[in-house]
N, C-alpha and C positions, 0 to 999 in steps of 0.2 A: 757798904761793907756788912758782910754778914760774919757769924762764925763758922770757920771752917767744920766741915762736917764729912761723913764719908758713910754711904750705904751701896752694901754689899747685895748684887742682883743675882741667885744663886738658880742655876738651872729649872729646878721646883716651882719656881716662881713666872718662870717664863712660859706664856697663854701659847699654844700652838693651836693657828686657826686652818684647819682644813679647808680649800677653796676649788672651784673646777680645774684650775688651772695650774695647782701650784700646791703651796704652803706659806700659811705668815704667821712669824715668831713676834710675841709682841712683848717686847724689852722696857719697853715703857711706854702713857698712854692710851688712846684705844684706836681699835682697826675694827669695823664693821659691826659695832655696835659690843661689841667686847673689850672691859675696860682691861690693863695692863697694871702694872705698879707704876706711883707715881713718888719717884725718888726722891727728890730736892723743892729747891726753893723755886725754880722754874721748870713750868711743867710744857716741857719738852713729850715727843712722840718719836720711838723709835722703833721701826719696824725689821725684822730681817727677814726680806723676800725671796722665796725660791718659785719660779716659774719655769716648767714644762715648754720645749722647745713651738715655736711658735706662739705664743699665746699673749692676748692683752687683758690688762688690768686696769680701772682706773681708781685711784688712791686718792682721798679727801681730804684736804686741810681745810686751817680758818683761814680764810682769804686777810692780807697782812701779816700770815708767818714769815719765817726763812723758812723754806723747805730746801734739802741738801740730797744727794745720793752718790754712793759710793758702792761702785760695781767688783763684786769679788770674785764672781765666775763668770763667764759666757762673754752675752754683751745683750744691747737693750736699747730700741730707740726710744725715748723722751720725749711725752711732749706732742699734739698734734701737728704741729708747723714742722716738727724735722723728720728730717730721710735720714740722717746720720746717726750711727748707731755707736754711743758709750762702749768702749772696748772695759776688759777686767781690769782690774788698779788702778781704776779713774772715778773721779770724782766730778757732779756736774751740779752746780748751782743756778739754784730757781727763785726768779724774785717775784711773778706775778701768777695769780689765777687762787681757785678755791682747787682745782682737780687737777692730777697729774695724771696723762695717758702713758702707758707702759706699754710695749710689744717688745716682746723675747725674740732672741734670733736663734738660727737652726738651729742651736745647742743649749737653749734653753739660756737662764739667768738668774744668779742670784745679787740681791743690792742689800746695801744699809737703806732706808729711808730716815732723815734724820728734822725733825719740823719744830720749831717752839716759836713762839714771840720774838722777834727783834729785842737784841738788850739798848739801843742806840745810846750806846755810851762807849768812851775808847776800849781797846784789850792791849793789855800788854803780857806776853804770854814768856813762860821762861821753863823748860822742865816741865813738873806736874804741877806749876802753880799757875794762873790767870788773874791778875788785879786788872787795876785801870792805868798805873805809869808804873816808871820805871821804879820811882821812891819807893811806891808801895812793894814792888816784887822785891827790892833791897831790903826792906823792913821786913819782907815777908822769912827770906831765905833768912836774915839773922833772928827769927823768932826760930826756924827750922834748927839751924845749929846751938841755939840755949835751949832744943827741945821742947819749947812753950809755944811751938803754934798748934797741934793739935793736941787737945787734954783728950781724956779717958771720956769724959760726960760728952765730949760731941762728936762722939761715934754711935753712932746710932743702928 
């Protein structure tokens, strides 16, 4: 349990890295040797990728994150082993490697890339809050309504 906290990632702050192929916004983190802000208590990497019709990329984690993607325009195959191409509004999870292969389709792609450490503990998720069970998020919402779960000092 930490203290609940909340940082505000404001356009200004967000790295646009010009690449051959594309653009990457780095939201938090770092992409190709340029570091991003790093928000919280777990240091997560998120990228927003825009890629030019045709083209491949390949993107680096620490081998043992989650790495996550979520496609919002175009579409994109994933991955050396696959021919199947991520359509827009999907989401596709990745459990193993250090590198993830990208190839844009005719119409190009943009994705979330979303990577941090595994938390390997439960999630119990409910609204804008996330504990570990149920008690907690009960205890959480009735700190929410007596106004006492987030003070002034852990806004940061």
């Amino acid at each position: 349990m930490t203290a609940p906290a909340y940082f505000d990632i404001s356009k200004e702050m967000i790295k646009m890295v010009p690449i051959p192929q594309g653009e990457v916004r780095i939201l938090s983190g770092e992409f190709s040797g340029i570091q991003g802000v790093s928000p919280g208590y777990i240091k997560a990497t998120i990228l927003d990728v825009l890629l030019r019709p045709n083209q491949e990329l390949s993107i680096t984690s620490n081998p043992g994150e989650t790495l996550f993607i979520y496609v919002m325009d175009g579409e994109a195959v994933f991955g050396t082993q696959s021919t199947q191409p991520v359509q827009k509004r999907t989401a596709a999870f990745f459990t193993e490697g250090d590198t993830l292969a990208v190839r844009s389709g005719i119409s190009g792609a943009r994705f979330m890339v979303f990577c941090g450490p595994p938390l390997h503990e439960p999630i119990a998720w409910m609204g804008p809050i996330v504990m570990n069970t149920q008690k907690e998020l009960d205890e959480a919402f009735a700190q929410l309504r007596a106004e006492e779960f987030i003070n002034e000092e852990d806004v940061r």
